[in-house]
Structure formats: C-alpha cells, structure tokens
C-alpha positions, 0 to 999 in steps of 0.5 A: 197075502197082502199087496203092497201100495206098490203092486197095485194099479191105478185105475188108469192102468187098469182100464189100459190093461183092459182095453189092451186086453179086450182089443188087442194091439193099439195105439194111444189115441184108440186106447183113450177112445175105448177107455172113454167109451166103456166108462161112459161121457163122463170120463175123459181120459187126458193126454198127460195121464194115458201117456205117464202110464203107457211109460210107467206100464211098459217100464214095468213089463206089463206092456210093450210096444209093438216093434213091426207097426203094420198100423194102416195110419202110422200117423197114431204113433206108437202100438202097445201090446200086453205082456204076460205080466200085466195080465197077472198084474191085472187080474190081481188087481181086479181080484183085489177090487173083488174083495174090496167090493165083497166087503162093502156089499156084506151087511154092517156089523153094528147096526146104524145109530148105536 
C-alpha cells in the first residue's frame, strides 16, 4: 500500500513528533531546543516554521494542546502532547523512510559507466 503526498510528514513534523514522543508534554520554545539539539548546530529550527507545523499537526489530530497548563513558566505558551494518531502518523513515516533508506544502501543493478 502506497502513501499519498498528503499522508506523509515533513521532516519538521517528524522531528516534532519525535520530540513530543521522547519528552512528553512541551511547549514550543522546548520542542525547537530538542529538535535543534538531536540534530546538531547546524540546524535551527525558525519560529514561522515550528509554529506553521504545530497548527498543521494539531489540525490534524496528531497533537493537541495540553487544556491544564500546569508549566511552572506559563510564560512558554502553549503545551502540546501527542495523540494516538500522530504516533501512527509517525511510525509510518518512519517505516517509509526505512524503505527508502533500505533501497539506496542495496548495491546498484547496473554497474557504474556502462
């Protein structure tokens, strides 16, 4: 069974999911300090871009936003969780990158230069 375009992740969701996932309940500014952290310095994760896709994710079902924000700084904003869904959501988009990554590391058919 085949995805469509509109089922699979961007990597910025992806990576949210993860961090949800791995750390539980967080807010914004912390998911962007993990996201930046497991992928290294040479990633930074903008504001637009975490924003856009904490809406698109909840909009979706595969987040939502924690209702009793018992944050110690409520200053941080708004507390997402992951559903159900966007575990699902996840590990098939990380099943799909498996397959993709299989393929690329199988030895070529043809041999170079022919």
């Amino acid at each position: 069974m085949t995805q469509s375009k509109d089922s699979e992740l961007s990597h910025v969701a992806v990576e949210i999911l993860l961090s949800l996932l791995q750390g539980g309940e967080q807010h914004g500014y912390a998911i962007k300090l993990d996201v930046e952290q497991r992928l290294g310095g040479g990633f930074v994760l903008g504001s637009g871009s975490l924003y856009q896709s904490l809406q698109r994710l909840e909009r979706r079902g595969f987040i939502a936003e924690v209702e009793e924000n018992a944050s110690p700084d409520a200053r941080r904003g708004r507390v997402y969780r992951i559903e159900p869904a966007g575990k699902l959501a996840l590990d098939g988009e990380l099943k799909r990158m498996s397959r993709i990554l299989r393929f690329a590391q199988q030895e070529p058919a043809v041999a170079d230069g022919e």
